[in-house]
Backbone as CSV, one residue per row, in Angstrom:
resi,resn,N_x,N_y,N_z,CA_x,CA_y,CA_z,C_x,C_y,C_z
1,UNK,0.828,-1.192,0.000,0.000,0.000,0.000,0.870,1.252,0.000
2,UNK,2.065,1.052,1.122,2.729,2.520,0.788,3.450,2.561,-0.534
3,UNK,4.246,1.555,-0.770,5.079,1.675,-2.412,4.096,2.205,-3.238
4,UNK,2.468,1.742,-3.205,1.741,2.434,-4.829,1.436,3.057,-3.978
5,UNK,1.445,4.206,-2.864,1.429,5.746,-2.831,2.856,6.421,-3.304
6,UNK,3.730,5.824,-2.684,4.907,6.421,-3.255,5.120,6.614,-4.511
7,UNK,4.950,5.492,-5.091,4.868,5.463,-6.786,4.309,6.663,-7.370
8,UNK,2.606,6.490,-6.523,1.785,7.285,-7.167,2.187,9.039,-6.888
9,UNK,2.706,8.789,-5.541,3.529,10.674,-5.308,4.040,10.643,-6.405
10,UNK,5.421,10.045,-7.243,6.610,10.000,-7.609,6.082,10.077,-9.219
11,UNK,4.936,9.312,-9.423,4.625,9.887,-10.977,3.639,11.240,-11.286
12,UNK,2.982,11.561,-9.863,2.550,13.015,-10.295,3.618,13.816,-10.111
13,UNK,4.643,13.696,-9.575,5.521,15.099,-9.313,6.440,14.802,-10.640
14,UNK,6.502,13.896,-11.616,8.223,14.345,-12.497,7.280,14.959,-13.463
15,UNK,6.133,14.719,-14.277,5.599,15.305,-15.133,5.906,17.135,-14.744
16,UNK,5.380,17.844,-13.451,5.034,19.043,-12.982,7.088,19.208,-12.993
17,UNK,7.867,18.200,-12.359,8.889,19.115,-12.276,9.656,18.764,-13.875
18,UNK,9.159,18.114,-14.781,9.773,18.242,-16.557,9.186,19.413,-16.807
19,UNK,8.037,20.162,-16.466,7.212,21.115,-17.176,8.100,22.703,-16.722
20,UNK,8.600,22.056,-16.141,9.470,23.998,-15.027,10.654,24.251,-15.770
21,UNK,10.603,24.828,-16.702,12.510,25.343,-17.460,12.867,26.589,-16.329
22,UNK,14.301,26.242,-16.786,14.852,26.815,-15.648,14.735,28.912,-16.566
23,UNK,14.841,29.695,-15.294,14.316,31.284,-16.002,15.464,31.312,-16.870
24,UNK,15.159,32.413,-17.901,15.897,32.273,-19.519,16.911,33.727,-18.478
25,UNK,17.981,33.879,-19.132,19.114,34.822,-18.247,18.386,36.045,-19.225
26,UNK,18.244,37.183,-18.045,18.200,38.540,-18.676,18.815,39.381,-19.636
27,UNK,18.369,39.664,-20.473,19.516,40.923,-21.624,20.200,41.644,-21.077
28,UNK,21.270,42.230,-21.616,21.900,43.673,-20.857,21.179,44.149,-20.946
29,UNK,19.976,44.626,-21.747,19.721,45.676,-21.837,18.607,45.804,-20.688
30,UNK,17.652,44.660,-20.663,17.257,44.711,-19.503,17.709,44.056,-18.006
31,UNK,18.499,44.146,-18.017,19.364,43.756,-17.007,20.087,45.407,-16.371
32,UNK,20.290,46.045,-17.407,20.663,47.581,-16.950,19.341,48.481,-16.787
33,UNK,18.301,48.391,-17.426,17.016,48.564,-16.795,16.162,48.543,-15.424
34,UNK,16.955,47.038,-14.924,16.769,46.598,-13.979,17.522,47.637,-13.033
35,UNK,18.585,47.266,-13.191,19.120,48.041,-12.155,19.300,49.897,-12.187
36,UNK,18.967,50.631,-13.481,18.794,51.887,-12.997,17.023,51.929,-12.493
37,UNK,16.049,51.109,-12.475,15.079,51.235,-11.362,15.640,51.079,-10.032
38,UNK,16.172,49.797,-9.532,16.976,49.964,-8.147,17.309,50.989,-7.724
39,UNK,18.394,51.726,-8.637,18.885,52.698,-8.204,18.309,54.188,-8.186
40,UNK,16.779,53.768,-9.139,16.275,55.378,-8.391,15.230,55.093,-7.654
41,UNK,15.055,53.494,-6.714,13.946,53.590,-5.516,15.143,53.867,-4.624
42,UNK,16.561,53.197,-4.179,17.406,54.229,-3.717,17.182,55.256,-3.181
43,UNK,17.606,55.833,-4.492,17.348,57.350,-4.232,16.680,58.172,-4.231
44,UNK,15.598,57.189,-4.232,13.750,58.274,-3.566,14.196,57.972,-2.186
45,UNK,14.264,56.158,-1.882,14.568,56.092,0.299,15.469,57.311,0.115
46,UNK,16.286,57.230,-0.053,17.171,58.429,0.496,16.873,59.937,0.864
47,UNK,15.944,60.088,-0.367,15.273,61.685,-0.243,14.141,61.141,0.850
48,UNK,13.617,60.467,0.841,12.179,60.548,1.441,13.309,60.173,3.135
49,UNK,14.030,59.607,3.476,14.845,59.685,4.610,14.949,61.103,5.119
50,UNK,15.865,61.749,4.291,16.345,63.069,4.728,15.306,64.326,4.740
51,UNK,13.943,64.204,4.050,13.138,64.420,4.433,12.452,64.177,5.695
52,UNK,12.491,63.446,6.359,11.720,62.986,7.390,13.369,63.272,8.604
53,UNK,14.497,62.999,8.390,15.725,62.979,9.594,15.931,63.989,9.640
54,UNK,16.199,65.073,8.242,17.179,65.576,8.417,16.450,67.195,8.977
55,UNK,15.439,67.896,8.633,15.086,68.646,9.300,14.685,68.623,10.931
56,UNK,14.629,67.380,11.345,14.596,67.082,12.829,15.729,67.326,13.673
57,UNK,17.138,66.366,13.030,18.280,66.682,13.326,18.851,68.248,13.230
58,UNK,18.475,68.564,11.963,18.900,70.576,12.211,18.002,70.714,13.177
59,UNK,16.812,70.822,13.493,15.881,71.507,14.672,16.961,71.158,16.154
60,UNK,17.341,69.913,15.685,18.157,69.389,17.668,19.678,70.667,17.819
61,UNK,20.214,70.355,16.690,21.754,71.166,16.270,21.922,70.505,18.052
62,UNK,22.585,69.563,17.958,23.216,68.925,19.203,24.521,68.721,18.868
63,UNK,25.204,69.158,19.877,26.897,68.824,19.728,27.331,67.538,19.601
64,UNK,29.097,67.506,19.448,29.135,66.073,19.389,29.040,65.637,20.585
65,UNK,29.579,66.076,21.551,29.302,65.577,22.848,28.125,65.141,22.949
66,UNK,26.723,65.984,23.115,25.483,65.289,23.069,25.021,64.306,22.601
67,UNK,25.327,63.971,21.298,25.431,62.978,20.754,26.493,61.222,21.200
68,UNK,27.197,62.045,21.556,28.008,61.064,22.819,27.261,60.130,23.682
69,UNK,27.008,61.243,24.470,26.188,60.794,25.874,24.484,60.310,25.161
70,UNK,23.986,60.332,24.541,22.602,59.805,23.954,23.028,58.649,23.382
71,UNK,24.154,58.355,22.546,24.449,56.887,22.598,24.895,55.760,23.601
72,UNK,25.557,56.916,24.151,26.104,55.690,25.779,24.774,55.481,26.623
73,UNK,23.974,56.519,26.600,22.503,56.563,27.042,21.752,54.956,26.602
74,UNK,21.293,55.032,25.098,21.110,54.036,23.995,21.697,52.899,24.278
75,UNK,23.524,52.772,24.501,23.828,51.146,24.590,23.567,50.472,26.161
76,UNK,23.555,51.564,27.339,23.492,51.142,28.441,22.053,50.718,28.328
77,UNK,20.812,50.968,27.737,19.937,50.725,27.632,19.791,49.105,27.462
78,UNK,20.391,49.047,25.978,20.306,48.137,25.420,21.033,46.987,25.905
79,UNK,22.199,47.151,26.657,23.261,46.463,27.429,24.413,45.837,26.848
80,UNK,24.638,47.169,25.813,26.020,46.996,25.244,27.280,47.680,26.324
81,UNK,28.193,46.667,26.751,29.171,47.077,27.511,29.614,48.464,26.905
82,UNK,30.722,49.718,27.915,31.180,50.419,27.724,32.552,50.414,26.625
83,UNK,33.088,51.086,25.959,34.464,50.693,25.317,35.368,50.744,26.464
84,UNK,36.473,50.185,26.375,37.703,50.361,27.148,38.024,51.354,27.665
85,UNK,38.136,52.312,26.490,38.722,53.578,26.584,37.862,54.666,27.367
């Protein structure tokens, strides 16, 4: 009984996996297509980032020091040991 299930798995699956060609390789040309889309969702995150960080960060204008102590703030939080130094 299990061999003619097995069987019977083993002859529905080679038909479905003969029918699957493997994907045909992309053109340059769309292959460079490809990637100048990548590269301008990029560089929308990027604008749409500095949109949203970077007028916050000018509003703080925090020194480096401040910035110091808000990370040591941040890792003690988190319970990242101190550096050595």
């Amino acid at each position: 009984m299990r061999r003619l299930l097995l069987l019977g798995l083993i002859g529905a699956a080679l038909p479905a996996a003969a029918q699957q060609l493997p994907p045909t390789p992309a053109t340059p040309a769309e292959r460079q297509r490809q990637l100048e889309s990548w590269w301008a969702r990029q560089r929308e995150k990027e604008a749409t980032d500095r949109a949203i960080n970077g007028p916050r960060e000018a509003r703080r204008d925090l020194t480096r020091d401040q910035f110091e102590r808000w990370n040591r703030q941040s890792d003690r939080r988190r319970g990242i040991p101190l550096p050595p130094f």
